[in-house]
C-alpha positions in Angstrom: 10.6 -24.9 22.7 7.8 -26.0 25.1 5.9 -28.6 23.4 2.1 -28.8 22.4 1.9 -25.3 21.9 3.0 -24.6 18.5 1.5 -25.3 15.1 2.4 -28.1 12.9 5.2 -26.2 10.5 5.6 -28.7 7.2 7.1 -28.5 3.9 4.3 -27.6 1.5 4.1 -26.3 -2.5 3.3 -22.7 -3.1 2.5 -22.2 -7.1 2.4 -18.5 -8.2 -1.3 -18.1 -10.1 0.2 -15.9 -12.5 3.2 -17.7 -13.6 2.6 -21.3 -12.5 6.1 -21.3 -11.0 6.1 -23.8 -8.0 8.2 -23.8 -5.4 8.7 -26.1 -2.0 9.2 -24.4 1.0 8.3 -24.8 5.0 5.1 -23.3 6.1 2.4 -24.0 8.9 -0.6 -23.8 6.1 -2.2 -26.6 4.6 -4.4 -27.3 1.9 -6.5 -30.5 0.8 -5.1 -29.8 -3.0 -1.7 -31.9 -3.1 0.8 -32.4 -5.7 3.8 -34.5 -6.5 7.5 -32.7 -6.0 10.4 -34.0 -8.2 12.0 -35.7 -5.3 9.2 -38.2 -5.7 7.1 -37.1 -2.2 3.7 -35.5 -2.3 3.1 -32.0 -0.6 0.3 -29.6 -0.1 -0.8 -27.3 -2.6 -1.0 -23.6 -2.1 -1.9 -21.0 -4.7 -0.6 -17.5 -4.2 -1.1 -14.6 -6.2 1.8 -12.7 -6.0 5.2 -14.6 -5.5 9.2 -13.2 -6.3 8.1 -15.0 -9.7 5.6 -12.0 -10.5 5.8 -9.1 -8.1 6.9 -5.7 -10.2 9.4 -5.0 -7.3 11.5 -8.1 -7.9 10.8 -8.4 -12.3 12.4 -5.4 -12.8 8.7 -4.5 -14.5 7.5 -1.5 -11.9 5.8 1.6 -13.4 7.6 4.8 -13.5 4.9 7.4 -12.0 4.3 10.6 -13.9 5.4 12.9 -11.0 4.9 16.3 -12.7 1.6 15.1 -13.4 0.3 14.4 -9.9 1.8 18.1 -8.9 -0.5 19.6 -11.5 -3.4 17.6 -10.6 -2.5 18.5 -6.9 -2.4 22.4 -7.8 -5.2 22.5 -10.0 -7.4 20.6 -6.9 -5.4 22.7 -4.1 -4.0 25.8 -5.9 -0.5 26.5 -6.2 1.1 26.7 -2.6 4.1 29.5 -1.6 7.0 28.5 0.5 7.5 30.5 3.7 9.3 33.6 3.4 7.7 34.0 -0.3 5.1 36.8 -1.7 
C-alpha cells in the first residue's frame, strides 16, 4: 500500500443505542467520547443505532406483512387487473 494516502483505520467501541451492547472492532471513525474495554485499554466511542444486537433481520423479530391486504388496497386504488388472454 503506498503510504500517506490512506486514513488512520484503529480499533474503536461501537455501542448499539437500543441495546447498550458494546463491541470492539477496527474502523477509520473516531469520536471524542472514549471508554474503557475489558482488556484494560481505552477506545473511542461510537453510538449506532442499529447493530446485529437489534436489527429485526438478525433477532429473528421481523414483521410478517399482510400480503392479501396490500392486493386489496392495490385493487381497490387500481381496479382489479386481467391477465392476457382473459375476458
Amino acid at each position: 500500500m503506498k503510504t500517506g494516502i490512506h486514513p488512520d483505520y484503529h480499533p474503536v467501541v461501537f455501542e448499539d443505542a437500543g441495546t447498550g451492547k458494546r463491541f470492539l472492532t477496527r474502523s477509520t471513525a473516531t469520536s471524542a467520547r472514549t471508554v474503557e474495554w475489558s482488556d484494560g485499554n481505552t477506545y473511542p466511542l461510537l453510538t449506532v443505532d442499529v447493530t446485529s444486537d437489534s436489527h429485526p433481520f438478525w433477532t429473528g423479530a421481523h414483521r410478517v406483512l399482510d400480503s392479501q391486504g396490500r392486493v386489496e388496497k392495490f385493487e381497490r386504488k387500481y381496479g382489479r387487473r386481467t391477465r392476457r388472454g382473459e375476458g
